[in-house]
N, C-alpha and C positions, 0 to 999 in steps of 0.2 A: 526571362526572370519575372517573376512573381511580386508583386510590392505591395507591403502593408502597412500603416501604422503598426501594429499590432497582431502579432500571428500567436494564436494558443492550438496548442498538440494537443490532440486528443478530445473528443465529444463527448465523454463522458459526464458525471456530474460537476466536477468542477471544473471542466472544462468552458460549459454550456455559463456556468455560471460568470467566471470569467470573462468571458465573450460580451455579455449581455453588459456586465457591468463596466467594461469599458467602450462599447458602445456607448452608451450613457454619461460619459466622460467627452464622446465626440471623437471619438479614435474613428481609423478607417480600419474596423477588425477583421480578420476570418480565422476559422478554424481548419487545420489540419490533420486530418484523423482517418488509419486505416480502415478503420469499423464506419458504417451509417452510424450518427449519435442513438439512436434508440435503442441501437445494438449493443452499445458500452455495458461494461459491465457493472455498472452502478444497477442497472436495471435486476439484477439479480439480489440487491440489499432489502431484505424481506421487515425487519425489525420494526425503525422507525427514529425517529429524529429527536433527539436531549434537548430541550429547550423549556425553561422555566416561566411558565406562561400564568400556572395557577396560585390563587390567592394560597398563602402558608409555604411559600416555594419561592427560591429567591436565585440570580447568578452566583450569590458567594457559597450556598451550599452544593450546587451546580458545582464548582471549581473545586470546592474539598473534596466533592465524590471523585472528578478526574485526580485530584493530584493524590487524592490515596490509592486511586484504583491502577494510577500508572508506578505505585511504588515506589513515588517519591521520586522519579527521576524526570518526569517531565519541569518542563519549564513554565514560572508562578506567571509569566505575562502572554505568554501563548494561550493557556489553559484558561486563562482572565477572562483573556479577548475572546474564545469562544465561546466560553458564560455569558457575557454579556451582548455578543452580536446574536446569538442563536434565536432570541426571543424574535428580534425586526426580524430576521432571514426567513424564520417560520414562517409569520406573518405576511412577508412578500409572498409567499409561495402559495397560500390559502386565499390572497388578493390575487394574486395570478391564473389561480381556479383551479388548485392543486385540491381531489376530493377526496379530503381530510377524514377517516371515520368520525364519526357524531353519538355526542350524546342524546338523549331524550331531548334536552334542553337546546342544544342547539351549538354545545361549545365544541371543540375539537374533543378528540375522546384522548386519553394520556392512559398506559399501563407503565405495573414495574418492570424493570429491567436489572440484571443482573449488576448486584454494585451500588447502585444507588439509593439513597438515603425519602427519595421521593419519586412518587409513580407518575414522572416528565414525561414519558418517552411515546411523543408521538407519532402517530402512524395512520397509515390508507390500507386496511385489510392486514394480508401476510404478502402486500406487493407495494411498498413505499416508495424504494427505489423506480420501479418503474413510471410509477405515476408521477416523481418527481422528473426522471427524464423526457418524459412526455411533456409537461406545463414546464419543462424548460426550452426545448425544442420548441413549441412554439412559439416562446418568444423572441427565440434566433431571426425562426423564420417571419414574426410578423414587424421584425426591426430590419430583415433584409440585408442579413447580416452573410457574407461570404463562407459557405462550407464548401471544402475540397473535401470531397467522399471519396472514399477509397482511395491514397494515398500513404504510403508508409512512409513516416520520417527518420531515416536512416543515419544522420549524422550534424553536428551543428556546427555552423559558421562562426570560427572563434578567432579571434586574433590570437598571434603567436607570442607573445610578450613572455619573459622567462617567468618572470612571478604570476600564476595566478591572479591574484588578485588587479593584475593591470590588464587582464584582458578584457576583452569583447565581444559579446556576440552581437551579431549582425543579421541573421536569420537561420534557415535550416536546409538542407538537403532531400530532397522525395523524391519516391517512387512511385514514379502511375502504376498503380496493378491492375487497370485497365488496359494499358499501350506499353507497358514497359521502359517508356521514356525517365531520364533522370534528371529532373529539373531543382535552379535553384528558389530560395522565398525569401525575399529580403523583409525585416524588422525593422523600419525606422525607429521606433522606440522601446522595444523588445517583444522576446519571445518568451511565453509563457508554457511549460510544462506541465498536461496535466494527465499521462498515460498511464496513472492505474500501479496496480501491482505486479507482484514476484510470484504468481502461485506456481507458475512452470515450471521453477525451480525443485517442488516437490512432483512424484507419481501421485499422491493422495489430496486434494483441494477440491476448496468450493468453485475457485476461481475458474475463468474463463480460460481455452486455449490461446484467447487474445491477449493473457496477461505474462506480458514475457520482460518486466522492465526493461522497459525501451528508454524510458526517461532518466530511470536512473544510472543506468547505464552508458549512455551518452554522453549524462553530465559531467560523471566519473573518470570516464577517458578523457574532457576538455577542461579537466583541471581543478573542479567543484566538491569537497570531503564529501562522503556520504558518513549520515551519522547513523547508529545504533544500531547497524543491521542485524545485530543477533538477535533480536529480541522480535521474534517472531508468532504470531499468535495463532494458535490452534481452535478452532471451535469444535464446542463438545460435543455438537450435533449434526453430524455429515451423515448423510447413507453411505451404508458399509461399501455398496457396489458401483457407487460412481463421484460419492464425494459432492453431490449436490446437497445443499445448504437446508436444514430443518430449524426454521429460526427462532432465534431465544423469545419471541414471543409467545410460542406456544408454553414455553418456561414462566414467561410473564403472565399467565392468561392461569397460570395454576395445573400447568404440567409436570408430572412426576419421575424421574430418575429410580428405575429398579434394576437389580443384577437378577443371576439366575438363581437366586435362592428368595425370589419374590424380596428383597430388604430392598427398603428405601436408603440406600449406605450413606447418599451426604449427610445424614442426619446417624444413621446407627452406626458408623464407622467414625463419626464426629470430623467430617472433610468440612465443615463450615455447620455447626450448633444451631447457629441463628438464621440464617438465610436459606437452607438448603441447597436448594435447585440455583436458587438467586445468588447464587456466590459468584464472586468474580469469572471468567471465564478460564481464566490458565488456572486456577483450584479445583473448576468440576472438572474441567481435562484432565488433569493430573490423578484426581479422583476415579475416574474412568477407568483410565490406562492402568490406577493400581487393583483396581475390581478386577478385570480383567487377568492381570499377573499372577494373581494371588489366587485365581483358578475360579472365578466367581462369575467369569463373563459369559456371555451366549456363544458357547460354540469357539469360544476362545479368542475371541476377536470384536465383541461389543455390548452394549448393554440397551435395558429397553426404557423407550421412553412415551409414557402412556398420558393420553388426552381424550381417553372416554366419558369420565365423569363428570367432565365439562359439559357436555351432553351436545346434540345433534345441533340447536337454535344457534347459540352460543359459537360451537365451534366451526358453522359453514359463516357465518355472521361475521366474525373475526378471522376465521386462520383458514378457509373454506382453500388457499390454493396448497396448501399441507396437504391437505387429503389427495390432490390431483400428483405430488408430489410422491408421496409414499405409494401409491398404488401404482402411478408408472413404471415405478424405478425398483420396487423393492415386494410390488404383489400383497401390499396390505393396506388394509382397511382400516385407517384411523378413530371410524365410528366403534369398530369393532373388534379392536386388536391394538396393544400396543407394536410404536411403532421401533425398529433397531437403529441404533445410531451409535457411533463411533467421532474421538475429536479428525477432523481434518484439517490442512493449512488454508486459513483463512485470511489472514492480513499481516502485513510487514509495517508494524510499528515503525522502521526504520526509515530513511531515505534522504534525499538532496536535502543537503543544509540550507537552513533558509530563515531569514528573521520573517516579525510577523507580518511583516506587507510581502512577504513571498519572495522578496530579492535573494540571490545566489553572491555570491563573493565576484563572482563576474557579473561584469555591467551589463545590462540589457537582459540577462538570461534570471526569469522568475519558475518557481515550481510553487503546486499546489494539488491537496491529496494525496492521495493513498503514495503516491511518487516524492511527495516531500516530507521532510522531518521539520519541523518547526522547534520544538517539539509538545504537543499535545499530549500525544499516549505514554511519554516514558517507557518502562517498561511491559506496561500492560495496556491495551485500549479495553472501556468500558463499551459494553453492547451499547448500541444509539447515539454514539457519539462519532462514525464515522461520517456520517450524512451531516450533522452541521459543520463538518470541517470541513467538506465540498464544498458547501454555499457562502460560510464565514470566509476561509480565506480563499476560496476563489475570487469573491468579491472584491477581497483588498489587493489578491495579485492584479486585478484588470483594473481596477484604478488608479494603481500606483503607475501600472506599465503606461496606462493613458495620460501619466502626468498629474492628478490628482496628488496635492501634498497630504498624507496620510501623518503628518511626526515625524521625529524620530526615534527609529526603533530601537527598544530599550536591551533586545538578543543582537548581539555581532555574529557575524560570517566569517569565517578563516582562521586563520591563526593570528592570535592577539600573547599579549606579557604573559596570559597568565595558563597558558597550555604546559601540558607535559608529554614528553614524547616517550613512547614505548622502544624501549631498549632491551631486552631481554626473552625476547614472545622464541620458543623454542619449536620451532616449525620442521615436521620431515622430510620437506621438499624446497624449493625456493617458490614465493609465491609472485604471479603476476605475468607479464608477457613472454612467449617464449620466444629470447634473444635479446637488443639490447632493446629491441622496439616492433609494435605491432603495427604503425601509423595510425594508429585509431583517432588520435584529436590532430585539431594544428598543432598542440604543443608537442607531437611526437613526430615532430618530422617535416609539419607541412610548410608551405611558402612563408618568411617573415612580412606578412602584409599586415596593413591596419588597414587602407580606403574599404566603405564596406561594400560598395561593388564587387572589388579586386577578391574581397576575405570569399563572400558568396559563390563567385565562380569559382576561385582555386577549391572551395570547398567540394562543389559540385564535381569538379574533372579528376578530384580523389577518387570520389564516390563511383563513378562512374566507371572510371579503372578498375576498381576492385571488384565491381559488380562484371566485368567482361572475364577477368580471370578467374572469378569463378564460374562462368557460363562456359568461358572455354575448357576447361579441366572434362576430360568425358570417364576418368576413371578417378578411385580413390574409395574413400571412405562417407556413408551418407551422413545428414545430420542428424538423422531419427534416431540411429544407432548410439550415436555422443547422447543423443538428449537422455535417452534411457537411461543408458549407465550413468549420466550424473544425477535424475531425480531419484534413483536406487540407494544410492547411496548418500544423500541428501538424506530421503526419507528414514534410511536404517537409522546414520548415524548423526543426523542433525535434525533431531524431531522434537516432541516433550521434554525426554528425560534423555540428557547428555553423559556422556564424560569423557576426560582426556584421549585417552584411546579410540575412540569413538571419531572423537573430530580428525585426530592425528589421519586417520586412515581416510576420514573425506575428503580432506587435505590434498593428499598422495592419488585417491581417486581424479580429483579436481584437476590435478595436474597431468596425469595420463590422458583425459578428456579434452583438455589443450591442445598437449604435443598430440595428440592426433585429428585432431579441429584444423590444422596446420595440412593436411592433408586431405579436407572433403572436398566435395564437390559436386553442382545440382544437376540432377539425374534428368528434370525437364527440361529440354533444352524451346520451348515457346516462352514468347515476350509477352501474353497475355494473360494477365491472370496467374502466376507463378507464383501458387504456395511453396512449391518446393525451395525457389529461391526466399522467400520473405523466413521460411521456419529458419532456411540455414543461418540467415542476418541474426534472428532472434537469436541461436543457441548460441551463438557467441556472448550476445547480453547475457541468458544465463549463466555462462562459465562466469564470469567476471564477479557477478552477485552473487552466484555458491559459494564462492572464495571469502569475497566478503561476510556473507555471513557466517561463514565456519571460522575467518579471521578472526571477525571479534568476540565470536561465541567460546573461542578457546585461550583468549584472552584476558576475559571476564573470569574470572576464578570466585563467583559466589554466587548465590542461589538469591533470583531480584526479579520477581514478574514473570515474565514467560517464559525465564531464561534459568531450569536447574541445572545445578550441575554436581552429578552422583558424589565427588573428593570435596563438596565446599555447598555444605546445606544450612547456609545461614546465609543472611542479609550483610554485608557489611560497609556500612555508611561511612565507617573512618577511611575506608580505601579505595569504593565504590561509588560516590556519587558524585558521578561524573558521567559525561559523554565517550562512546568510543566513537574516535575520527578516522576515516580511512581515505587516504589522499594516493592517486595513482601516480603520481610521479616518472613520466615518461614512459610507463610500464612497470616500475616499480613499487608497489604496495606500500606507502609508509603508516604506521599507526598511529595513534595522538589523542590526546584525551583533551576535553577542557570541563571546567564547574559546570554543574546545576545550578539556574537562577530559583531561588526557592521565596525571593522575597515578591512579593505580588503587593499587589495597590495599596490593599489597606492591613496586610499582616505578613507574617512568612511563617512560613509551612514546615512547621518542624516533624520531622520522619520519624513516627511511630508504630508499631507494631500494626502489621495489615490482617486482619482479621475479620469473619462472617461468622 
């Protein structure tokens, strides 16, 4: 067994972050992550980083652009605290030798970004992401900080306590995908979550094939709400042919949006007057998708987005890996041609409940990133705002876990007085485990232990079992097969543009994908190296998340952020502004809502009309 102070999942950006920052706390930390950290898919965040650095630019207008851009449903001291940490977090990263593009003068360079009210949004070229996972990485390695590379962590070490909120985690469960071995990693002072997104869930994403919610998934089974999962965000700019990411900076840099009749529609179709191109993101998607509909699109499937006028200096100067981008993937030449783009699934608003030091309602167990909901984005996340949310609260999950007193947090975890429970949600199948139990957590089955030795190993000899009887099985059903048919159906009916029918049937899809998930089994039979075993782990994390998010997507009956829904195209604040909660319940789905915190430090946020 494995022993840490402090073990954080996942190398990615806030992973790294994390790490570093509780190092610095004095913890004995390491990271556990299937990917090399360079490899994370942070590295793929092209944009750039929201932080209010310049004179006439402040956190409080920083804060209004988030809490209008998420639709009012984020939270007034989550949203705060990224305004106001974003600026130091920058700055660490530029003292750490993160190579910031520059002005003439010397300062960081800042463009706009869709959404916001000032042109914050800083950046290293059209590869930010990467060059942050680089000058974070090496700070791991020049603090000699423990990485287990290549390791999948498969399941967490929870005490079995009946209430939630009295459990424990203790550490986690891995897999060498080197050796095949399944060993345990005990937490003395917790585990920190930080594995990324749900893109797998869709066939159409920017995202990585490494993005299979592993974390939120985990969390989900051992007892932890996931909040918001409907609320899913589409970027307007994917290539049509493989869903890699064409970043709103080229948007920011003064690139243009045209359909097939040459019109610049955000602007002649009035999809945002004032902003055009710069409109929030779920606007120009939506925008797109109805260009498109309405018979206006390229070939019926997308629209063009032109960045010649920029001209050659300009455009290798700033957005120089665009052009490597388009001409790989899609045989055009950005100097020379505008290029086609279509929205793709780009980020899940959603995820592990969690106040703003990262804590979970279970003790010892933190999330942070794209994996947790705080909540920040609300309904909608603004472009440049997901990179300070890696460095912000990764920071505060690694130093809370190290023991650092951060306050106390002003967001609760669980269920408190003043929740309401969903009673009435009219589903065409039954949703959640098929039978009375999966054993997916301790709370579904496993030993009643608390010592965290005892919780560790019972956790591992789970893990271990179910890892043999799926290697034993030499027939059945694969999981490529499941995976397909759920992002198919994902994508038809839980994309942009929603409605009842829609979900009902992804629903019914969802649960067929199940019942015969219950029946696969991995076709490699080597201990080495075994994708085929690690995909089939994942598609079960995605069955659990499509659920979820078609749960609350067809729950939600009003049109709020990224979330339309064809029967209910209005906002509606009297009914609506609130959290949806999705708590597993021994395999059982329960739903639940609680408030939006709308009051923040020095005002509260009253929800008006979102407009560009």
């Amino acid at each position: 067994m494995h022993e840490h102070d402090v073990l954080v999942i996942g190398g990615g950006g806030a992973g790294l972050r994390a790490a570093i920052a509780a190092h610095e706390e004095g913890a004995d930390v390491a990271i556990v992550t299937k990917l090399h950290p360079v490899r994370s898919h942070t590295g793929a965040a092209e944009g750039g980083i929201n932080a209010a650095l310049r004179e006439g630019d402040d956190w409080e207008l920083h804060a209004y652009d988030t809490m209008k851009g998420s639709d009012y449903l984020g939270d007034a001291p989550a949203i705060e605290t990224l305004a106001q940490d974003s600026p130091s977090e920058t700055i660490q990263l530029e003292n750490w030798g993160m190579p910031f593009s520059r002005e003439d003068d010397g300062r960081v360079s800042q463009r706009p970004f869709g959404g916001l009210s000032f042109a914050r949004t800083t950046y290293a070229g059209a590869e930010t992401g990467h060059h942050m996972l680089h000058t974070m990485y090496e700070q791991v390695v020049k603090r000699g900080i423990q990485v287990y590379d290549e390791w999948y962590v498969a399941d967490l070490a929870v005490t079995d306590h009946d209430d939630p909120a009295d459990r424990e985690c203790h550490g986690v469960v891995a897999y060498d995908i080197k050796t095949g071995q399944v060993e345990g990693f005990k937490a003395r002072n917790g585990v920190i979550l930080a594995t990324g997104g749900t893109g797998q869930v869709y066939d159409h994403t920017t995202n990585a094939v490494a993005n299979t919610g592993d974390g939120q998934a985990m969390a989900y089974r051992a007892g932890v709400p996931l909040e918001d999962m409907e609320f899913v965000q589409f970027h307007p700019t994917t290539l049509p042919s493989t869903g890699v990411l064409i970043s709103e900076g080229v948007r920011g840099e003064g690139g243009i949006l045209y359909n097939s009749e040459g019109e610049r529609f955000m602007f002649e179709y009035g999809y945002a007057n004032n902003a055009g191109e710069l409109a929030s993101r779920d606007v120009v998607s939506r925008a797109e998708l109805t260009e498109v509909n309405e018979g206006r699109g390229v070939e019926d499937e997308y629209v063009y987005l032109d960045m010649r006028h920029l001209g050659e200096e300009r455009i290798t100067d700033r957005l120089e890996n665009i052009l490597h981008l388009a001409r790989d993937f899609e045989g055009v030449d950005g100097l020379e041609e505008p290029m086609p783009v279509k929205p793709g699934q780009h980020y899940e608003m959603g995820g592990i409940e969690t106040d703003e030091n990262g804590e979970t309602l279970i003790d010892g167990l933190y999330a942070a990133g794209e994996c947790a909901c705080v909540s920040v984005h609300g309904s909608n996340r603004l472009g440049g705002n997901a990179l300070p949310e890696l460095i912000v609260f990764g920071a505060r999950a690694g130093r809370h876990a190290a023991g650092k007193d951060l306050g106390e947090p002003e967001i609760t975890t669980g269920k408190t007085d003043d929740i309401e429970k969903e009673t009435d949600l009219d589903t065409p199948v039954e949703p959640g485990a098929v039978g009375a139990s999966e054993g997916d957590a301790v709370a579904d089955g496993g030993a009643a232990v608390v010592e965290p030795d005892e919780t560790v190993r019972a956790a591992v000899e789970r893990e271990r079992t179910r890892i043999e009887q799926l290697m034993e099985k030499d027939d059945g059903i694969q999981h490529a097969e499941l995976r397909e048919d759920l992002q198919k159906s994902m994508t038809a009916n839980v994309n942009v543009f929603r409605n009842k029918e829609g979900l009902k049937q992804a629903l019914e899809d969802i649960r067929e994908v199940r019942e015969a998930y219950q029946d696969v089994y991995v076709n490699d039979p080597s201990r080495t190296f075994n994708t085929d075993l690690i995909h089939t782990i994942e598609t079960r994390n995605l069955i659990d998340l499509a659920e979820a998010i078609t749960l609350g997507a067809l729950a939600r009956d009003e049109f709020r952020g990224a979330h339309w829904r064809q029967e209910h195209q209005e906002r509606k604040d009297d009914e609506w502004l609130k959290h949806t909660m999705l708590s597993w319940n021994e395999g059982s789905p329960e739903l639940w809502y609680k408030p939006v915190i709308l009051e923040g430090e020095n005002k509260t946020y009253e929800p008006k009309e979102r407009s560009y």
